[in-house]
N, C-alpha and C positions, 0 to 999 in steps of 0.2 A: 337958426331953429329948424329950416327944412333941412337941412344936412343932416343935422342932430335925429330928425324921427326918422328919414330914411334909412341912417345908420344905425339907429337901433330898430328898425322892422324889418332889416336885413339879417342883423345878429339874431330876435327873434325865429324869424322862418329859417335860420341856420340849428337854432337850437333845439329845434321841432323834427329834423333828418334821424334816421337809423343812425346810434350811432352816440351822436349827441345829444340825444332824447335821456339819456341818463345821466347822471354825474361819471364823469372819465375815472374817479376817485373810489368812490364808495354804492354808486348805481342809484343812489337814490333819483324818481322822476324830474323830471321838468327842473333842469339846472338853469338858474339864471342870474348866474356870475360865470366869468371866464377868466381865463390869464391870458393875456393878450404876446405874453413872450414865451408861454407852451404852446398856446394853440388850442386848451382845452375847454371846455363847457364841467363849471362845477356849480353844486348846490353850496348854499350859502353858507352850513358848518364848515364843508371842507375850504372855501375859501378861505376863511378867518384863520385856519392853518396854513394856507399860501402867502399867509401875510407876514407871515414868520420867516420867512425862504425870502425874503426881497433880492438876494445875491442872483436869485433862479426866475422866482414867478413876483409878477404883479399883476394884480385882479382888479377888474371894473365890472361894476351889475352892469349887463346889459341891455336894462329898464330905462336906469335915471343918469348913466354914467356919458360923459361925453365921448364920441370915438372919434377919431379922424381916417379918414379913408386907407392910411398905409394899412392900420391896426387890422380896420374889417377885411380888407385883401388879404392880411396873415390866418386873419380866421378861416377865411375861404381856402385859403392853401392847405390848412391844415387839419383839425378838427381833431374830436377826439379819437375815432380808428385810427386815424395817419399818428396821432401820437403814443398812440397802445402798440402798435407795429417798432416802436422806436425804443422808448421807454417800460414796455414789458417783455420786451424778445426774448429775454433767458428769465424768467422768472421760473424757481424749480417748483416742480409737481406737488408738493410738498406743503409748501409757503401760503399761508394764510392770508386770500385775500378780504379786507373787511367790507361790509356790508352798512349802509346807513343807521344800523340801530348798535352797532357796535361803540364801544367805547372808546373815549380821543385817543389815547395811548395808542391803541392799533392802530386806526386810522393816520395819525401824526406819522407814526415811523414807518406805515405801508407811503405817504407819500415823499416824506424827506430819502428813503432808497430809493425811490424810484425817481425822484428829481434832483435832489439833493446830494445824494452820494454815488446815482447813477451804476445802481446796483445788479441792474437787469436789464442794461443796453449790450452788453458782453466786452465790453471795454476794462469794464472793473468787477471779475467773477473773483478775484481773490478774493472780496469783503463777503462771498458767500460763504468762505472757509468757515467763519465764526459761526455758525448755524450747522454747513453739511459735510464738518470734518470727520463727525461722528465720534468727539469727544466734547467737554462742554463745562468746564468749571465756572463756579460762581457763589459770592456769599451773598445771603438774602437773608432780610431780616424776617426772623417767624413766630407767629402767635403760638405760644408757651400754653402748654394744657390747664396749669396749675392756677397761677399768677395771672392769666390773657395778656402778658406782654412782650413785645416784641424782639427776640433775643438773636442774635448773630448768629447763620449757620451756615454752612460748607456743603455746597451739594454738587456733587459730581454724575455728567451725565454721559452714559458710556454704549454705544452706540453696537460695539464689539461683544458687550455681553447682555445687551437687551437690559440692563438696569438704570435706575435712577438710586443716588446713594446720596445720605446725609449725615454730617458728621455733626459735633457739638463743637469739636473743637479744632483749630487747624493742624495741632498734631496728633489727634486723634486715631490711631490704628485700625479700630472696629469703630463701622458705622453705626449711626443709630437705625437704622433703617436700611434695608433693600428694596425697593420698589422694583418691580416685574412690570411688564409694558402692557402683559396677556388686558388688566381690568384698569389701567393707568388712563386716567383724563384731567385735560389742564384748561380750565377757564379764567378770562380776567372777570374779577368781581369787586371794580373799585369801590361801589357803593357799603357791601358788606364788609371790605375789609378796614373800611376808614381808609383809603389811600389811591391816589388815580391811576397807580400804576400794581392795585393790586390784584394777584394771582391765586386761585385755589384750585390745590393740586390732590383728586380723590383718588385713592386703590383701594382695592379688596386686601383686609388685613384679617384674618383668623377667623372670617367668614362673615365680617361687617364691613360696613363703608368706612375710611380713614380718610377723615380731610387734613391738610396743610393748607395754613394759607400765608402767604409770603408778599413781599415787595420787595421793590429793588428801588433805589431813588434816580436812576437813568434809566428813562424811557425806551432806548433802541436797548439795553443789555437787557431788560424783560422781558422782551418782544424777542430776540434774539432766541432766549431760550427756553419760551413761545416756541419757537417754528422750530428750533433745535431735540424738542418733546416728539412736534408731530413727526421730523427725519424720522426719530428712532423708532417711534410706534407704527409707520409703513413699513419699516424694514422689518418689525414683526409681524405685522398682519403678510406681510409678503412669503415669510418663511412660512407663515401658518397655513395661509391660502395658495398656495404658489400657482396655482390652475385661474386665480382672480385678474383681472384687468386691474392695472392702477389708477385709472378712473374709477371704478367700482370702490376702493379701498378708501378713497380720498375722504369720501362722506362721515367713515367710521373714522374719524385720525381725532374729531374735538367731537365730545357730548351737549350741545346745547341743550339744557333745560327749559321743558317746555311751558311751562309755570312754575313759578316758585312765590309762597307768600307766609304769613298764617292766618289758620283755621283751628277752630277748639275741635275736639277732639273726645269720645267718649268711648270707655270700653266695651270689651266684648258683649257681655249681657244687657248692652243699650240702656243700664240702670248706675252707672259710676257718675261720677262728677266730670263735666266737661274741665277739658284743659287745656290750654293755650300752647300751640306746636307749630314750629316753624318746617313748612311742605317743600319737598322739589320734586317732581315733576319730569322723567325722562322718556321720551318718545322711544328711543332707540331700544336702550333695554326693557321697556315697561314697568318700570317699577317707580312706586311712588315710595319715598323714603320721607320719615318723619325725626325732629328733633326736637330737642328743649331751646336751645336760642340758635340761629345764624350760624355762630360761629361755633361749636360744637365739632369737636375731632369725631364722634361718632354716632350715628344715629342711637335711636331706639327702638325706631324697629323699619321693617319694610313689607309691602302690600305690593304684589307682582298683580297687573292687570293683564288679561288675558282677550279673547274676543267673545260678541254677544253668542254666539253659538257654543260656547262652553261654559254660559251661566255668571256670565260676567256684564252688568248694565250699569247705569249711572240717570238718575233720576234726581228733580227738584223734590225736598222737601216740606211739607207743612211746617210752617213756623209759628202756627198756632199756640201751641201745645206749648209750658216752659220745658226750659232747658236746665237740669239741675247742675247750679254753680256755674251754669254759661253764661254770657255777659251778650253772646252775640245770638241773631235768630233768623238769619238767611240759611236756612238750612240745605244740604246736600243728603241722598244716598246712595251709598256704591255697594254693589251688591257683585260678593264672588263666592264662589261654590264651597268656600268654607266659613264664611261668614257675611255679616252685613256691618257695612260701617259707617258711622255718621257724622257728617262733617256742619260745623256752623261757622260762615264767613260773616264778617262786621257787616259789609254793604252789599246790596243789588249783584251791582256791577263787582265785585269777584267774585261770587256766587255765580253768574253767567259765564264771566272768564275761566272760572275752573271747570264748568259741563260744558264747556268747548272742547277743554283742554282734554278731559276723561273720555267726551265722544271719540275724538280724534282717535286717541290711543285703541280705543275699542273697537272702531273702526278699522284697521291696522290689520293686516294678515303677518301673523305669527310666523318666526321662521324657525327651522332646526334647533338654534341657539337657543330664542325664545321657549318653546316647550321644555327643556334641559333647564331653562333657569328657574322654570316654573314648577317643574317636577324637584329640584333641592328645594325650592322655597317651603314648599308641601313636606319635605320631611323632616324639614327645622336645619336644613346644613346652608 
């Protein structure tokens, strides 16, 4: 028993250092699991994925797990910097590292390459062909406009002419689509798409938002082209920007949305009938885009948010007052120099989550890009 606490107040005040204060995996704080034959300090999702690796990693919490003295001296030897210098040395600029609120799929395949197929020690740089050849086939199954069901398609990603292309069929000549890289963004969205490994893939299509959303039923071939998307869209923002740093660029390669939920919804002369609309939410571009369900190929409309010195605020509303045909009375109003608009969230708490979300954005200093998006918004293009 005193071995046992020694050895774990030892692992402890190890896992407290710069360093190992994060998960080696996904960064979330205070790790307290490790694999005792990486060397590294993980939080306890990314473990339960180490347990899947037995050929590579085996984990013990090092709370209630017994250690024996070799174990804790490998710990000390090693840690998680001494294993990021090992296991990420070639990892390309490009490649999507996941973060604790990221979905398994990423997670999974950011650590089976780096342990498991030992994809970025520089020993095994071929396996990054499949991602940085700068071509990229693959059939995905995809949510059908008509029907919503999931139907077989051919998409080619071509690195050489900045497109993403998808066919119907495999002998197909003309594609159904070109996709351009200029307003291309790829998020996993397995919740929405009913699948864990699912993807939605949005461009500007005839001056609306066009989603795809797709799966793949192997995890690493998703992820794959995943990070195969972001290659090709630095190699545009690169051509676009060429005077930019590729740190600089890195930020803009995936759109995180910054809220996404619904909220009913009423028209312009604040006298229509509320109506139930599924929101997203994007920091970068500022634009709050609105639809009929989730999964909708295109919005119905968009509301560019701008900063408070150009007549653009976000305020709680009275929820006093009904709501004609609304169901809900946590009220919101966003107020921009062409209109006023009012939102009504179910509960409290996304009512606060979203005048987070809208401060944020309004808070934001506007760039070049911004103004331009803001000024087509304003002329209906």
């Amino acid at each position: 028993m005193a071995i046992l606490e020694r050895n774990n107040k030892i692992l402890l005040d190890l896992a407290r250092q710069p360093g190992n204060n994060k998960c080696a995996d996904c960064g979330a704080p205070e790790p307290d699991w490790a694999s005792y034959t990486l060397g590294v300090f993980v939080c306890l999702s990314c473990a339960g994925i180490h347990r899947h690796l037995p050929s590579v990693s085996k984990v013990k919490s090092i709370r209630l797990d017994l250690w024996d003295d070799p174990l804790v001296q490998f710990m000390q030897e090693r840690g998680n910097s001494a294993a990021k210098a090992i296991f990420e040395k070639c990892v390309p600029v490009f490649f999507y590292r996941p973060q604790h609120k990221d979905c398994t799929v990423l997670r999974e395949q950011w650590i089976r390459a780096k342990y498991e197929r030992r994809e970025f020690t520089g020993e095994n740089n071929y396996l990054q062909q499949v991602y940085a050849s700068g071509r990229f086939e693959v059939t995905l199954w995809k949510k059908g406009k008509v029907n919503k069901q999931f139907l077989r398609r051919i998409f080619l990603l071509s690195q050489k002419d900045l497109t993403l292309r998808y066919f119907i069929k495999e002998d197909s000549k003309v594609p159904k689509a070109v996709i351009g890289m200029n307003d291309l963004n790829a998020v996993f969205q397995p919740e929405k798409v009913g699948h864990a490994h699912g993807l939605q893939i949005s461009y500007l299509h005839d001056k609306r938002i066009r989603n795809l959303f797709v799966y793949h039923d192997d995890g690493q071939v998703i992820v794959s082209l995943f990070n195969a998307l972001r290659a090709t869209r630095l190699s545009y923002l690169k051509k676009k920007h060429p005077t930019f740093r590729e740190n600089d660029l890195i930020p803009q390669l995936t759109r995180h949305c910054l809220k996404e939920g619904y909220m009913e919804k009423t028209g312009p002369t604040l006298r229509e009938p509320f109506k139930k609309r599924w929101f997203t939410l994007c920091s970068m571009n500022r634009k709050l885009l609105y639809f009929k369900n989730p999964l909708d190929a295109t919005e119905l409309g968009t509301v560019f948010i701008g900063m408070e010195s150009y007549g653009y605020s976000v305020s709680e509303r009275s929820c006093s007052r009904s709501t004609k045909g609304g169901q809900w009375h946590c009220g919101i109003t966003l107020e921009t120099p062409g209109r006023q608009f009012v939102f009504m969230c179910e509960q409290e708490q996304e009512q606060r989550e979203w005048l987070e979300a809208f401060r944020k954005v309004i808070s934001q200093t506007m760039t070049p890009e911004d103004y331009a998006n803001e000024a087509n918004l304003r002329r209906g293009k």
